[in-house]
C-alpha positions as a Markdown table, in Angstrom:
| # | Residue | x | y | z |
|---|---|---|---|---|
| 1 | Unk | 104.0 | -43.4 | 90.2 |
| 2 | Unk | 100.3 | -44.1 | 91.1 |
| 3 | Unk | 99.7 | -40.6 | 90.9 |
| 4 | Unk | 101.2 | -40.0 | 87.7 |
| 5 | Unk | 99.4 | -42.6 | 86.5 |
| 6 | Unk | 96.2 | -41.7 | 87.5 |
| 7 | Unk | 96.6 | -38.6 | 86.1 |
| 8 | Unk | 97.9 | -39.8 | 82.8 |
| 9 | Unk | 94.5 | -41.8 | 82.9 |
| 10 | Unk | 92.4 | -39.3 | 83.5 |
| 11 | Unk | 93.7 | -36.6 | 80.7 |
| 12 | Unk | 93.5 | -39.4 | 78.7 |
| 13 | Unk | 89.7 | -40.3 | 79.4 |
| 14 | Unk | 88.9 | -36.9 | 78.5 |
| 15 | Unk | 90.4 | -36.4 | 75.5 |
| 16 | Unk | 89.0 | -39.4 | 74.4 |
| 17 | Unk | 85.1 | -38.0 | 75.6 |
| 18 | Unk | 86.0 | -34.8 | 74.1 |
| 19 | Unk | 86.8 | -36.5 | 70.9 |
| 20 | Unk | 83.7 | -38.2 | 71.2 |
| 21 | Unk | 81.4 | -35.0 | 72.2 |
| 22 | Unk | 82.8 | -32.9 | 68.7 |
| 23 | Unk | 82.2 | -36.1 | 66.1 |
| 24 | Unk | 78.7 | -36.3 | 67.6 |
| 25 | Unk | 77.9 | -33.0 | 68.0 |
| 26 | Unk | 79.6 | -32.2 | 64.3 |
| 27 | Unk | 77.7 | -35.2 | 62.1 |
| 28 | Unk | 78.4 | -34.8 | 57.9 |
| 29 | Unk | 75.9 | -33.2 | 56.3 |
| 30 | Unk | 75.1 | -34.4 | 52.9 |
| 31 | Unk | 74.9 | -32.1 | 49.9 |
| 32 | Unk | 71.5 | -31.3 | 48.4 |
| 33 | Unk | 70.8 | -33.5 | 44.8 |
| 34 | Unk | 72.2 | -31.2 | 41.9 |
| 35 | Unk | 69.0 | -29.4 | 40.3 |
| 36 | Unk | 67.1 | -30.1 | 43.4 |
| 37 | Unk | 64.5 | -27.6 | 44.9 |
| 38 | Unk | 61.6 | -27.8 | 47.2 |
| 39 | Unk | 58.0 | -27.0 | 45.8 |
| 40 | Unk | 56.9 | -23.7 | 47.4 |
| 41 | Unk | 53.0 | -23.1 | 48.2 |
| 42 | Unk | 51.6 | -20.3 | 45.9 |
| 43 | Unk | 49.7 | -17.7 | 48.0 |
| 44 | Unk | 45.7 | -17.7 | 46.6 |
| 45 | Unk | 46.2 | -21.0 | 45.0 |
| 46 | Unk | 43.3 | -23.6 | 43.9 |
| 47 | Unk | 41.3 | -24.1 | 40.1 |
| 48 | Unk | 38.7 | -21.8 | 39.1 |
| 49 | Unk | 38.4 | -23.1 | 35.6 |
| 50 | Unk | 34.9 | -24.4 | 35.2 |
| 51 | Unk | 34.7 | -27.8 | 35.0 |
| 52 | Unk | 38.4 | -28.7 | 35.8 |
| 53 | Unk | 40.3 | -30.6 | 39.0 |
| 54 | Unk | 43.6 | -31.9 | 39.4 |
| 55 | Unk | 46.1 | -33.8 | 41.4 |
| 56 | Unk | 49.2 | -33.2 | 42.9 |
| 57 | Unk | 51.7 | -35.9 | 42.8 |
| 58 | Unk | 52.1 | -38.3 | 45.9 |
| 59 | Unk | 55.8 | -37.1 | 46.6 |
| 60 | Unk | 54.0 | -33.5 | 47.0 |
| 61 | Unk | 51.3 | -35.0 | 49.2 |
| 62 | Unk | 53.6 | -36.2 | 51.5 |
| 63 | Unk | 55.5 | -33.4 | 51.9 |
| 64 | Unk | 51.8 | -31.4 | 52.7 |
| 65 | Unk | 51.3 | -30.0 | 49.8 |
| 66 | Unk | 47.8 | -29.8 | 48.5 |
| 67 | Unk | 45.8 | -28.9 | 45.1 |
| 68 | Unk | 45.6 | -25.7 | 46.5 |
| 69 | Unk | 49.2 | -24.9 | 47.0 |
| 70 | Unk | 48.9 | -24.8 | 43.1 |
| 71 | Unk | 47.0 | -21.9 | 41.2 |
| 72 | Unk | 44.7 | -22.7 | 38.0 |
| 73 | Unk | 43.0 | -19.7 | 36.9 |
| 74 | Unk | 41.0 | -18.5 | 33.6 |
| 75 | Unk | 41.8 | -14.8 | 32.1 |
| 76 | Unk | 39.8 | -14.4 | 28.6 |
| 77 | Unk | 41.0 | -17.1 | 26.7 |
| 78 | Unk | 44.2 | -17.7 | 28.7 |
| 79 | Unk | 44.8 | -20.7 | 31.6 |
| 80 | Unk | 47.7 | -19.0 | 33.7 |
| 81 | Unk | 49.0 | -21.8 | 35.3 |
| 82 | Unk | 51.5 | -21.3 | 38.9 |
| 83 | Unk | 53.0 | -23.9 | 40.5 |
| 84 | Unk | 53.6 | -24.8 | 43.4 |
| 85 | Unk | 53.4 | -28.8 | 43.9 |
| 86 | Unk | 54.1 | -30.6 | 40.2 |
| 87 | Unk | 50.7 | -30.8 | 39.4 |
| 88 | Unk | 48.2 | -32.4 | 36.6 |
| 89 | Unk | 45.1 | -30.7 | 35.8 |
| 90 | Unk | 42.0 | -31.8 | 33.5 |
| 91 | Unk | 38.6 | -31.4 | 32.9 |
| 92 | Unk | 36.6 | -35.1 | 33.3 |
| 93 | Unk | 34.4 | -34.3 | 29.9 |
| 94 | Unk | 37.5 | -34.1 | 28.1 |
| 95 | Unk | 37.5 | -37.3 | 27.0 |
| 96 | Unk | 39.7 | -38.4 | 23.7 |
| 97 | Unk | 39.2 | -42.1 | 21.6 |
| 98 | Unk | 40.6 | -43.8 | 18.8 |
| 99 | Unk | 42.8 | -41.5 | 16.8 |
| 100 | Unk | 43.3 | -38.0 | 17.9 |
| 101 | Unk | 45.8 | -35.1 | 18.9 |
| 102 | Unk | 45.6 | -32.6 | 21.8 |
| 103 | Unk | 47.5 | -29.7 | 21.3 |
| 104 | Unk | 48.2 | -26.2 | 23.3 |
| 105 | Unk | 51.0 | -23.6 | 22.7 |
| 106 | Unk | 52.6 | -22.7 | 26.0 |
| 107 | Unk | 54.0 | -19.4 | 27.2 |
| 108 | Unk | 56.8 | -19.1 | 29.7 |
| 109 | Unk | 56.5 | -15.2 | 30.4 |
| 110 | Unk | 59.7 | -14.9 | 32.7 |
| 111 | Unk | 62.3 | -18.0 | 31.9 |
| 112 | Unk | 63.0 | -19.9 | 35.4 |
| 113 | Unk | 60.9 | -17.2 | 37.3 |
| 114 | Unk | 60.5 | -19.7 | 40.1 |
| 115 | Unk | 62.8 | -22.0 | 40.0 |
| 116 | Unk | 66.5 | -22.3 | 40.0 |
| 117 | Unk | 66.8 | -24.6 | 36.9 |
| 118 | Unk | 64.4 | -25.2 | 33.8 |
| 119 | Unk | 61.3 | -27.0 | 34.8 |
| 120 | Unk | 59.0 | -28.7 | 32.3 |
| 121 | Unk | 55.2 | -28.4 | 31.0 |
| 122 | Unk | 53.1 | -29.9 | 28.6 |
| 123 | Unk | 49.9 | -31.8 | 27.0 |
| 124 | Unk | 48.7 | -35.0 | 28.9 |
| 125 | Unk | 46.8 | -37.6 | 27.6 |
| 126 | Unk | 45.4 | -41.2 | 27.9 |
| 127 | Unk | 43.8 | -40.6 | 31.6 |
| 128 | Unk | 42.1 | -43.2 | 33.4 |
| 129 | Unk | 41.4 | -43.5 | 36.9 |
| 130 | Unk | 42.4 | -40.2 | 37.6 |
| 131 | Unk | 42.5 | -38.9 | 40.8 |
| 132 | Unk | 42.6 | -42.4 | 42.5 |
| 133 | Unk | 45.8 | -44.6 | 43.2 |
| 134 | Unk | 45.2 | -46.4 | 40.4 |
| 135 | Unk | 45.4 | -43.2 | 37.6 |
| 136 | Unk | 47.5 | -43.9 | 34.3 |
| 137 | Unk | 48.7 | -41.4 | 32.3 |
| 138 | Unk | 50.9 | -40.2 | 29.6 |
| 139 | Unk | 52.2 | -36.7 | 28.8 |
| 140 | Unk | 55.1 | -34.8 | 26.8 |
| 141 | Unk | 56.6 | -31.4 | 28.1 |
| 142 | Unk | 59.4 | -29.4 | 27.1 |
| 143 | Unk | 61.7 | -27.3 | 28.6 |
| 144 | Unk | 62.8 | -23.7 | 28.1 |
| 145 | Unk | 66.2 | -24.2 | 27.6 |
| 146 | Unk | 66.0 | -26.8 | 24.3 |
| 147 | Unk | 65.4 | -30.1 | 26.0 |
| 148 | Unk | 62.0 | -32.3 | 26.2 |
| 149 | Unk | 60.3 | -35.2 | 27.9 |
| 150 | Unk | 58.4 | -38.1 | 27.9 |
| 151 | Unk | 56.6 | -39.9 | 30.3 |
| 152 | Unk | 54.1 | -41.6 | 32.1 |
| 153 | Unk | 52.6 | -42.7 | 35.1 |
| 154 | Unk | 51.5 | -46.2 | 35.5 |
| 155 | Unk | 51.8 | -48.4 | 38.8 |
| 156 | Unk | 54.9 | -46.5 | 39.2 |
| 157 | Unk | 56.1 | -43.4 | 37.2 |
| 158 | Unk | 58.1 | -44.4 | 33.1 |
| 159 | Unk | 60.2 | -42.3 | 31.2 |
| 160 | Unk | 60.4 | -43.2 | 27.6 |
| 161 | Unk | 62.9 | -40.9 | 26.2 |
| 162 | Unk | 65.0 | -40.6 | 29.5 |
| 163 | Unk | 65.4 | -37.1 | 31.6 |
| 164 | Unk | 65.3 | -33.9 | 29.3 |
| 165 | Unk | 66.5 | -35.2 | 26.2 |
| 166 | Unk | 67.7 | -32.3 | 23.8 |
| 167 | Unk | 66.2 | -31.3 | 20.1 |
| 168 | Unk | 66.6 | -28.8 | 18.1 |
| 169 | Unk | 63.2 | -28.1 | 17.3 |
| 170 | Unk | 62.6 | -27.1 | 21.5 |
| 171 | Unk | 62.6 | -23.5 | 22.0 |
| 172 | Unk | 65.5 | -21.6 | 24.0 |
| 173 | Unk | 64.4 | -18.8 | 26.2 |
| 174 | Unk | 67.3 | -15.9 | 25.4 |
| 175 | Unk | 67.8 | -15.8 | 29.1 |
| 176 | Unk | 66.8 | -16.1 | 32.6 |
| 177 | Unk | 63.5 | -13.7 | 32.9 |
| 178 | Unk | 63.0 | -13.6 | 29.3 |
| 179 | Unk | 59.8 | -15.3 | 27.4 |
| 180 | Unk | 59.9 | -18.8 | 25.6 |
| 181 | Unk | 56.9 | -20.0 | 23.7 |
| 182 | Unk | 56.5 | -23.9 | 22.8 |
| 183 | Unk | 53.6 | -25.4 | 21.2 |
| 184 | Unk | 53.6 | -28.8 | 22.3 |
| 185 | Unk | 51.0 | -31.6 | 20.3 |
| 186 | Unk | 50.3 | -35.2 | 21.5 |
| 187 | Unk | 49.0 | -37.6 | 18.9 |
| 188 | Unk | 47.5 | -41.1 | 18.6 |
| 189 | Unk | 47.7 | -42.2 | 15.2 |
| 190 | Unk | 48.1 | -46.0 | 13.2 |
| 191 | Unk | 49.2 | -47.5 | 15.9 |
| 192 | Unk | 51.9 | -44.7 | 16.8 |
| 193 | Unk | 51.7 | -42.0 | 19.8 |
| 194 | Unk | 53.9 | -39.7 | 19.4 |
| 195 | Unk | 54.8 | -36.0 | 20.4 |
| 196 | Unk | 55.7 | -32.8 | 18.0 |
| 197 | Unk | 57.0 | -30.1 | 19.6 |
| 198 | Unk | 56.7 | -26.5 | 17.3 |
| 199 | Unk | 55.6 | -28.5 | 14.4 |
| 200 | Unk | 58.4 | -31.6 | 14.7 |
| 201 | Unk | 58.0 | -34.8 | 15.9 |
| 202 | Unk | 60.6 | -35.0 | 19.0 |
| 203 | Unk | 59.1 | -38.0 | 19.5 |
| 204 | Unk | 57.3 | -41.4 | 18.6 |
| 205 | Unk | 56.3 | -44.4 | 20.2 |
| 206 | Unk | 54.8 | -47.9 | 19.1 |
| 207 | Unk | 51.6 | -48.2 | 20.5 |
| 208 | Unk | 52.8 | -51.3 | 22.0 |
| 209 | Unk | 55.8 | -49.7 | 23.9 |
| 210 | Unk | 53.4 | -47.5 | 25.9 |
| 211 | Unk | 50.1 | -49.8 | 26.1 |
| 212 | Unk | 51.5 | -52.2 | 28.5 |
| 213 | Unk | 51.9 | -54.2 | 31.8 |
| 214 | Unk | 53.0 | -51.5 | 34.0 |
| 215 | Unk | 52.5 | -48.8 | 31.7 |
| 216 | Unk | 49.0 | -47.2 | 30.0 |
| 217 | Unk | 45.3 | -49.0 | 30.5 |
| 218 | Unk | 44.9 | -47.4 | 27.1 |
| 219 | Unk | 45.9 | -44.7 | 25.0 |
| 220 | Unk | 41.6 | -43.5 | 25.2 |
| 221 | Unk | 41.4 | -41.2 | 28.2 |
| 222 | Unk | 40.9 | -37.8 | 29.4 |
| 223 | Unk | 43.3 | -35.1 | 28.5 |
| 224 | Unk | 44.6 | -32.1 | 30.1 |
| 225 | Unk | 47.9 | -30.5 | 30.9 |
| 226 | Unk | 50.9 | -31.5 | 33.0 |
| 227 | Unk | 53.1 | -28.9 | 35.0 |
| 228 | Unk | 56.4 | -29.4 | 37.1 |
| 229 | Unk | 57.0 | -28.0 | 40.3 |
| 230 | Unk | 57.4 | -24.4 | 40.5 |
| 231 | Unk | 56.4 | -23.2 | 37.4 |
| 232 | Unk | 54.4 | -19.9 | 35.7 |
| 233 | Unk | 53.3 | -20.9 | 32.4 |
| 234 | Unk | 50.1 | -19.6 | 30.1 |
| 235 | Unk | 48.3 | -21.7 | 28.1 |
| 236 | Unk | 46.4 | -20.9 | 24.9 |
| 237 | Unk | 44.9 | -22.6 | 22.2 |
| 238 | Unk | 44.0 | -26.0 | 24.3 |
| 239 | Unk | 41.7 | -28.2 | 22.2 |
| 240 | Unk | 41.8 | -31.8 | 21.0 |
| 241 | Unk | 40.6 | -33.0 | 16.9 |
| 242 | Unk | 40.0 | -36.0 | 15.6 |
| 243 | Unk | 43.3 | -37.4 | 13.2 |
């Protein structure tokens, strides 16, 4: 009986260690975020645009990205734009007070060339501090696929129209690979910012709403341009005029 015993003991021990040994060796793995992807590096990145710099965002810094994992590059009278980290590029004499609009029409050559979903880009304005931990911001980017958005960094990142919000007035591309065109204007005017996207406001704020604890030092700042991660874009027609 001892015997038997002991033997039932010990089959059971191992089973029970075996059980043990699969669960640990076999953890759950846990899905990826739907629409997630990880910035990739661009081979020959950096800015040779006189005059202009840029940051990367911190959540690209930490994962050791740099500015030059980005490319910013001048051809004629076209900024071609790859990304890389999301980035934010601008030009520190490019400086915008009182009433005005900053406007640029953006060219998608090849719909979602990099990336695995649509990714955003468009006009930034209202810069101070940039560069630092302390840089405030406020930009408004559409997508290729008929969607938009609004948003800005303060202490901590705000979106004002929520994630991608759809409009009619947002271009489609026809399909993956094929170009979409947007030309994307960011206004300060009476007491109103607000954002027109192929000639129709998408979008308008109080001055108030944006201008706040948490939010905007000001809507006066430097301007530039604002690109997600993994993106190709060119840029034409960049300028800023007095409303």
């Amino acid at each position: 009986m001892r015997l038997d015993y002991g033997s039932a003991l010990a089959v059971t021990i191992a089973l029970v260690t075996g059980s043990i040994m699969i669960h640990a060796q076999a953890p759950a793995t846990k899905a990826p975020a739907p629409g997630a992807d990880a910035s990739h590096a661009v081979a020959g990145g950096g800015i040779t645009v006189p005059g202009w710099t840029g940051k990367i965002d911190d959540s690209e810094t930490r994962a050791g990205l740099t500015l030059d994992s980005a490319k910013f590059a001048l051809e004629g009278n076209i900024m071609k734009v790859t990304t890389g980290p999301a980035v934010t590029y601008w030009n520190p004499a490019n400086v915008a007070s009182g009433d005005y609009t900053v406007k640029a029409t953006f060219l998608e050559p090849k719909y979602q060339n990099l990336n695995s979903h649509p990714h955003p880009y468009g006009i930034m304005i209202a810069g101070n501090d940039m560069g630092t931990p302390n840089e405030t911001m406020f930009y408004c980017a559409p997508y290729g696929n008929g969607t938009f958005i609004v948003r800005g960094f303060g202490p901590a990142p705000f979106q004002m129209n929520g994630r991608g919000g759809p409009n009619a007035a947002v271009h489609k591309a026809a399909a993956i690979g094929e170009p979409v065109t947007q030309d994307v204007a960011l206004s300060v005017k009476g007491g109103k910012v607000e954002c027109a996207i192929n000639g129709t406001v998408v979008a308008s704020y109080d001055k108030s709403e944006v201008v706040a604890t948490g939010k905007l030092k000001s809507t006066d700042g430097v301007y530039g341009l604002r690109f997600a991660h993994n993106t190709e874009v060119q840029v034409t027609g960049f300028a800023m005029t007095k409303n």
